[in-house]
C-alpha positions in Angstrom: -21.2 20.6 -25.1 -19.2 19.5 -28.6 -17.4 16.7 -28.5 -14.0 18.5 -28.2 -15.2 21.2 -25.2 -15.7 18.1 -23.5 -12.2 16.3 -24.3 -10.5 19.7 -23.3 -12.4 20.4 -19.8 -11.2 16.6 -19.4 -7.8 17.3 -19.7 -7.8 20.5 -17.9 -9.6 18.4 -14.9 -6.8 15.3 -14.8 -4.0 18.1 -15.2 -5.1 19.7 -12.2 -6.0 16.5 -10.2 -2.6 15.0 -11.3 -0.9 18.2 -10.4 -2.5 17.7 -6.5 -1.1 14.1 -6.3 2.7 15.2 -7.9 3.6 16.8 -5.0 7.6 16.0 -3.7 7.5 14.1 -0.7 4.5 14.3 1.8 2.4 16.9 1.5 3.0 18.3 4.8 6.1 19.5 6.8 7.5 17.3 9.2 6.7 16.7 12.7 9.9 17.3 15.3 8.3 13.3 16.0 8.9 12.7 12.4 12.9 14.3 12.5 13.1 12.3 16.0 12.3 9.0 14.6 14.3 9.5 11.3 17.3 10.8 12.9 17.3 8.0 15.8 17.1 4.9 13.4 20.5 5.4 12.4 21.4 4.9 16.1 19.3 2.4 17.3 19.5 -1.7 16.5 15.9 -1.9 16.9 14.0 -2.0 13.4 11.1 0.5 15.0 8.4 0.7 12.3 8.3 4.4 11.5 4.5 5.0 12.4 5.1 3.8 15.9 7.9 5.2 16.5 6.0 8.7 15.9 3.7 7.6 18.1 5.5 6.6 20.7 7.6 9.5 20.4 4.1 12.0 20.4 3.2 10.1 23.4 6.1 9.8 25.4 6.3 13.2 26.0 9.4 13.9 23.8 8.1 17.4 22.3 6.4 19.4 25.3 7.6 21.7 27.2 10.9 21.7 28.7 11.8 18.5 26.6 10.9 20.0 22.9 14.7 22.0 23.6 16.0 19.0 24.1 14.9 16.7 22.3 15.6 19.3 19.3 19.0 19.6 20.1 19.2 15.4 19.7 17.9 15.9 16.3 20.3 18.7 15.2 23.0 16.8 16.7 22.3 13.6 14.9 22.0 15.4 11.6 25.3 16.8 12.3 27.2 13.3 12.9 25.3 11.0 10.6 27.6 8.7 10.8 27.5 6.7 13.7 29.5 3.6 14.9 26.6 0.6 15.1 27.5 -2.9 15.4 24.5 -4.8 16.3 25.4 -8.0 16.0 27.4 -8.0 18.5 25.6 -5.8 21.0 28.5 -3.3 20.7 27.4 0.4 20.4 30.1 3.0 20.4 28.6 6.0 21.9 28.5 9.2 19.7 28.8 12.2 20.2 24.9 12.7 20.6 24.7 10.0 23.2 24.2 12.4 26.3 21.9 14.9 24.4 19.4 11.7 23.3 19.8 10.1 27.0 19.0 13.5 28.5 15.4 13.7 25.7 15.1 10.7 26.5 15.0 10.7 29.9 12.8 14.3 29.9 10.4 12.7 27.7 9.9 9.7 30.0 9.3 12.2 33.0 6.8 14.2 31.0 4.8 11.0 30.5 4.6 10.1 33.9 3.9 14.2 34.8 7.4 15.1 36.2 9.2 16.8 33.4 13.2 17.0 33.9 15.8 18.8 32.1 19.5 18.3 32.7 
């Protein structure tokens, strides 16, 4: 192989390698553990880091059966309302308007891990 055969199958071999790599984001769609635990940060004072939180949330219980409605309704209602009132200095959290939908997930999810699934 000539010198420049060799310099273009190169280049055609880190183009397509870099092209893999390049991708936006992670290369894989998100979990409803992964929405959970983005979406519940914003209303949380605890500084979860993000790879627990996925797998607490995977292993609570949070996305089988009769909690995956719920706890998919928490996470389109937090995305709706992005915006809420924290103040955790103080201990003060002003209950939004997802409060009862992520207390109800919550609470499935908790069930489900000890084998009693609820749904309210």
């Amino acid at each position: 192989m000539t010198w420049l055969k060799r310099r273009g199958a190169s280049a055609v071999l880190a183009l397509g390698l870099g092209s893999i790599s390049c991708q936006d984001g992670y290369p894989i769609a998100p979990t409803l553990c992964d929405e959970w635990c983005e979406e519940t940060r914003h209303v949380s004072c605890f500084n979860e880091d993000p790879a627990a939180c996925v797998a607490s949330c995977e292993k609570s219980g949070l996305t089988h059966g009769a909690c995956r409605d719920l706890t998919t309704k928490t996470v389109q209602c937090l995305r709706e309302n992005p915006e809420p009132k924290l103040d955790c200095q103080t201990q003060y959290v002003a209950l939004g308007p997802c409060a009862d939908a992520q207390e109800a997930a919550i609470e499935c999810g908790s069930s489900a891990y000890t084998g009693n699934p609820t749904q309210r």
